[in-house]
C-alpha positions in Angstrom: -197.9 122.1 41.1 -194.5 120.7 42.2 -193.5 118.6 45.8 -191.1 119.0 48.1 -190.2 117.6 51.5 -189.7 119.4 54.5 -187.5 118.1 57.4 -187.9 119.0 60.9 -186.5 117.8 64.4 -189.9 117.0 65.9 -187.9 118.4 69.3 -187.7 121.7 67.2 -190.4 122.3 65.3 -193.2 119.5 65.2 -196.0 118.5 63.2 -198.6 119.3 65.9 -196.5 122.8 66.3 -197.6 123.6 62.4 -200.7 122.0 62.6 -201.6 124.3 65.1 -200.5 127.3 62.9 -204.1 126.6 60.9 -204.0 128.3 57.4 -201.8 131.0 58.7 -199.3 128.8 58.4 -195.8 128.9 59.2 -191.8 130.2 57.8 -189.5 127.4 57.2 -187.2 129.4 58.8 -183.7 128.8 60.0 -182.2 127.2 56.8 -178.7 128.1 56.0 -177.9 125.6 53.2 -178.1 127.2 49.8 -179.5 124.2 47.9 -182.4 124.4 49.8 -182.4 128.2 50.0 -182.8 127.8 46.6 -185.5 124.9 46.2 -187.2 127.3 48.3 -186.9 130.1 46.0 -188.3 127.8 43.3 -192.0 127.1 45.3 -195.0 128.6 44.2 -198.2 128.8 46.2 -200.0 125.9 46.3 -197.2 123.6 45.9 -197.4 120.3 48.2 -195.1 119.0 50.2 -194.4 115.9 52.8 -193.8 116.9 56.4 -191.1 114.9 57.6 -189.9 113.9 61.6 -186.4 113.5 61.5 -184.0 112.6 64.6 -185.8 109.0 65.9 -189.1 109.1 64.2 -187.4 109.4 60.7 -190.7 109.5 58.8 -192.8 111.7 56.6 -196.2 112.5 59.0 -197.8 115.0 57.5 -198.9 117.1 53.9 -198.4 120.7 54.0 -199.1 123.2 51.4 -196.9 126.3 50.4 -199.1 129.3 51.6 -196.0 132.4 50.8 -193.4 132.5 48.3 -189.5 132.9 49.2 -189.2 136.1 51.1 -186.3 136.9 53.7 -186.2 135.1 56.6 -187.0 137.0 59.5 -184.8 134.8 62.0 -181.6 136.6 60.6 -180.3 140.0 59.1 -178.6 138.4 56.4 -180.1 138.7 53.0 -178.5 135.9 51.6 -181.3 133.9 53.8 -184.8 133.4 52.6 -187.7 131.0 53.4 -191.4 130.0 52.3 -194.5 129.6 54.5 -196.1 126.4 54.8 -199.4 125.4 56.5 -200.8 122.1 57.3 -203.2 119.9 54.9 -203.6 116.7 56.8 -201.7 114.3 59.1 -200.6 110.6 57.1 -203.0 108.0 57.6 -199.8 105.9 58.4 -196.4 107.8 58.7 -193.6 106.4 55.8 -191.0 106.1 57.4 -187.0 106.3 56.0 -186.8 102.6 56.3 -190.3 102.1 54.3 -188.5 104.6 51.8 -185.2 103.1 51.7 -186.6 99.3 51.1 -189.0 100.5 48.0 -186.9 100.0 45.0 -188.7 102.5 42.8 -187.5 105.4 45.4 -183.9 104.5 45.0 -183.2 107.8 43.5 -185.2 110.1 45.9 -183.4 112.5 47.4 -184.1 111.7 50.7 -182.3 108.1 49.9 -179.3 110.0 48.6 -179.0 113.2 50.6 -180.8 112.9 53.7 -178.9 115.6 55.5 -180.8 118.1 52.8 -183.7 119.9 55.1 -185.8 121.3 51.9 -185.9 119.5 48.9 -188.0 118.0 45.8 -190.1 114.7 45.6 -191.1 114.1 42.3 -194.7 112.9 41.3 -194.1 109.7 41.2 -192.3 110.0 44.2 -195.2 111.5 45.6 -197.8 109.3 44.7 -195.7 106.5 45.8 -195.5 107.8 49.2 -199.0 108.8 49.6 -200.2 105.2 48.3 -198.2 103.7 51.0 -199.2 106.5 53.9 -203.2 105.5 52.7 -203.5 109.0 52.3 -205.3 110.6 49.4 -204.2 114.0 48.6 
């Protein structure tokens, strides 16, 4: 299993919006950068991934769980475009946030320190378990 961040405009598309999706879940529609295009072609079911508020909130609030490969997005006719689906796991016990991130020396390299414009990208395990020991969260 591999994990990957996913950043949202909590204005756009919320974490209560895809909680609300159940294990339907969701396309991460709408991205039109091709490095994530392509991180996105690289998930597999089952992959985790950190649900992130951007804008104000700036933190990662939630764990969501690849439920559909890449497959064309349906927000455009363009077949360049693709996207995964994603559903919700859990909420954060305590939401990270970019500051929390950006303080912890052993995430100095995380991509979200050095491209935080990037919507889709990877987190690496111990990236991940990093994060989930300071959100108190388990999974």
């Amino acid at each position: 299993m591999r994990h990957w961040l996913f950043k949202s405009e909590p204005s756009t598309w919320g974490w209560d919006q895809q909680v609300a999706k159940g294990d339907v879940g969701e396309e991460w529609d709408g991205v039109r950068n091709y490095q994530a295009r392509n991180f996105m072609r690289e998930m597999a079911v089952g992959d985790r991934g950190f649900f992130y508020h951007s804008q104000k909130e700036r933190a990662v609030v939630g764990i969501v769980e690849v439920c559909a490969e890449a497959h064309p997005d349906s927000t455009t006719d363009d077949d360049r475009w693709e996207c995964v689906d994603i559903k919700a796991i859990a909420p954060v016990k305590t939401p990270v946030t970019l500051d929390m991130i950006k303080t912890d020396l052993r995430l100095a390299d995380m991509v979200l320190v050095k491209n935080s414009r990037l919507s889709v990208q990877p987190v690496t395990e111990d990236e991940w378990q990093i994060i989930l020991n300071m959100s108190g969260s388990q999974r």
